[in-house]
Structures are given as structure tokens and as C-alpha cells.
C-alpha positions as a Markdown table, in Angstrom:
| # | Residue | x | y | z |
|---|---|---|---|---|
| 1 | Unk | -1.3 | 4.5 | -12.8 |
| 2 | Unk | -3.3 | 5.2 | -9.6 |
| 3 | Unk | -4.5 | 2.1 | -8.7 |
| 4 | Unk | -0.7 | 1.1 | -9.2 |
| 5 | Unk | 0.2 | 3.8 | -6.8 |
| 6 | Unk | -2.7 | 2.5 | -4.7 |
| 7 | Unk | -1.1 | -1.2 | -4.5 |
| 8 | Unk | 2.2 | -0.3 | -4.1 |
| 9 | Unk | 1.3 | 2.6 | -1.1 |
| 10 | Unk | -1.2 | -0.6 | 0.6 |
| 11 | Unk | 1.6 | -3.1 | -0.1 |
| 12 | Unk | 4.0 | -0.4 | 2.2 |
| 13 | Unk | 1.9 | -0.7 | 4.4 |
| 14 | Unk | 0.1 | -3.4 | 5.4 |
| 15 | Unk | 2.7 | -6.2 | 4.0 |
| 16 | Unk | 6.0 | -7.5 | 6.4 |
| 17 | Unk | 8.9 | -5.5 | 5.4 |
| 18 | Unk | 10.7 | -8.3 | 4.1 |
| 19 | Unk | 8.1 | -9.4 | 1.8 |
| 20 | Unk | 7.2 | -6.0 | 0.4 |
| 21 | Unk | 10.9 | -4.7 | -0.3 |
| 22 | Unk | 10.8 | -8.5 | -2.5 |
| 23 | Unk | 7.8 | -7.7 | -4.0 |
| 24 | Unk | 8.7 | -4.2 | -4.8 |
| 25 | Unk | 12.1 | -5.0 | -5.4 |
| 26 | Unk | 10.9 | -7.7 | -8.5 |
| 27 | Unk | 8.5 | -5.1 | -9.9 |
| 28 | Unk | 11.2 | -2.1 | -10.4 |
| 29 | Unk | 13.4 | -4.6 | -12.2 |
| 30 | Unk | 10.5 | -5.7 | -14.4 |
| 31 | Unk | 10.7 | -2.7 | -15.2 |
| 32 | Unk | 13.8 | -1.7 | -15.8 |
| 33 | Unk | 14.6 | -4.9 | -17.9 |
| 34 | Unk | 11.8 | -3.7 | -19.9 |
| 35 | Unk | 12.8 | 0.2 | -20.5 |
| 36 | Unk | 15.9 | -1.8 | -22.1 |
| 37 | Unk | 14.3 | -2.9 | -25.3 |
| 38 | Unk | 14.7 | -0.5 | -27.8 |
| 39 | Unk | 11.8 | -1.2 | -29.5 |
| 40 | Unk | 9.3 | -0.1 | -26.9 |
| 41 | Unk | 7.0 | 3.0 | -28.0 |
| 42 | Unk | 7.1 | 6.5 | -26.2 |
| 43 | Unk | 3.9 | 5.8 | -24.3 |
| 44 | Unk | 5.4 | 2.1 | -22.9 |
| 45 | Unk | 8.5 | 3.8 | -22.0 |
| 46 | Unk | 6.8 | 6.6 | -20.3 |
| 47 | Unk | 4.5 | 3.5 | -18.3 |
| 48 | Unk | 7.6 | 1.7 | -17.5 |
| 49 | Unk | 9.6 | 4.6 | -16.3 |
| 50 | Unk | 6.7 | 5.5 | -14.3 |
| 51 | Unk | 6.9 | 2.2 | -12.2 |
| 52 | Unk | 10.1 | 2.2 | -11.8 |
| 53 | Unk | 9.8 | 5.8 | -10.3 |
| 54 | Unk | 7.1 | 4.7 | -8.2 |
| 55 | Unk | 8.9 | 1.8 | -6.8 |
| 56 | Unk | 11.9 | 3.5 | -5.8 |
| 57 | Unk | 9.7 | 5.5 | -4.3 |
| 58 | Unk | 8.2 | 3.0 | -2.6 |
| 59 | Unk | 11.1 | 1.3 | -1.5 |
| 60 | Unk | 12.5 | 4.4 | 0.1 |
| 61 | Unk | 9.1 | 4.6 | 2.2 |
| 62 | Unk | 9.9 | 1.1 | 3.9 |
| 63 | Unk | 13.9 | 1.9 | 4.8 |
| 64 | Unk | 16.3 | -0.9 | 5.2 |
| 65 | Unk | 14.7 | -4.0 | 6.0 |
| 66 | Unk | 16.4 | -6.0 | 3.2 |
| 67 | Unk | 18.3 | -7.6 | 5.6 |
């Protein structure tokens, strides 16, 4: 999960705003389309939720450029 962390923190900051909310944006509801399957095992769903933590995360770092 750290060189996730890694990417996510360099995409924050070196990519345009725009571009890394999108990017960012996809990969949180990746994975929070994928927490939905019921069949996942505790160590997936742990990953998953883990992303998605870091995302928002993530996404709160870059502020409202959505728009």
C-alpha cells in the first residue's frame, strides 16, 4: 500500500488538478464498486477499503477543482 500512497501523494502533486481529481475520482469508485461484491475475502475488503480511504484522502488534499 505504500507505493499506492506514493502514486496517489505524486499524482496530488505534480498532475493538473483537473486531471488528478479524474484520476483519483475513477480509482475510489473502483473501489467502492468492488467492496460491493459480497463474495470478496477479509483481506480484499480490507485492500479495497484501504484505497478508497486513501483516495478521499487524496481528494481532499487537492480542494475543489472539479469544476
Amino acid at each position: 500500500m505504500l507505493g499506492f500512497e506514493n502514486s496517489l501523494d505524486k499524482v496530488v502533486k505534480e498532475v493538473n488538478c483537473k486531471e488528478a481529481f479524474a484520476f483519483i475520482s475513477k480509482t475510489r469508485e473502483e473501489a467502492r464498486l468492488t467492496l460491493l461484491d459480497t463474495k470478496l475475502s477479509e483481506p480484499k475488503k480490507l485492500y479495497h477499503q484501504r484505497v478508497k480511504t486513501l483516495s478521499d484522502e487524496a481528494l481532499s488534499r487537492l480542494g475543489d477543482c472539479s469544476k
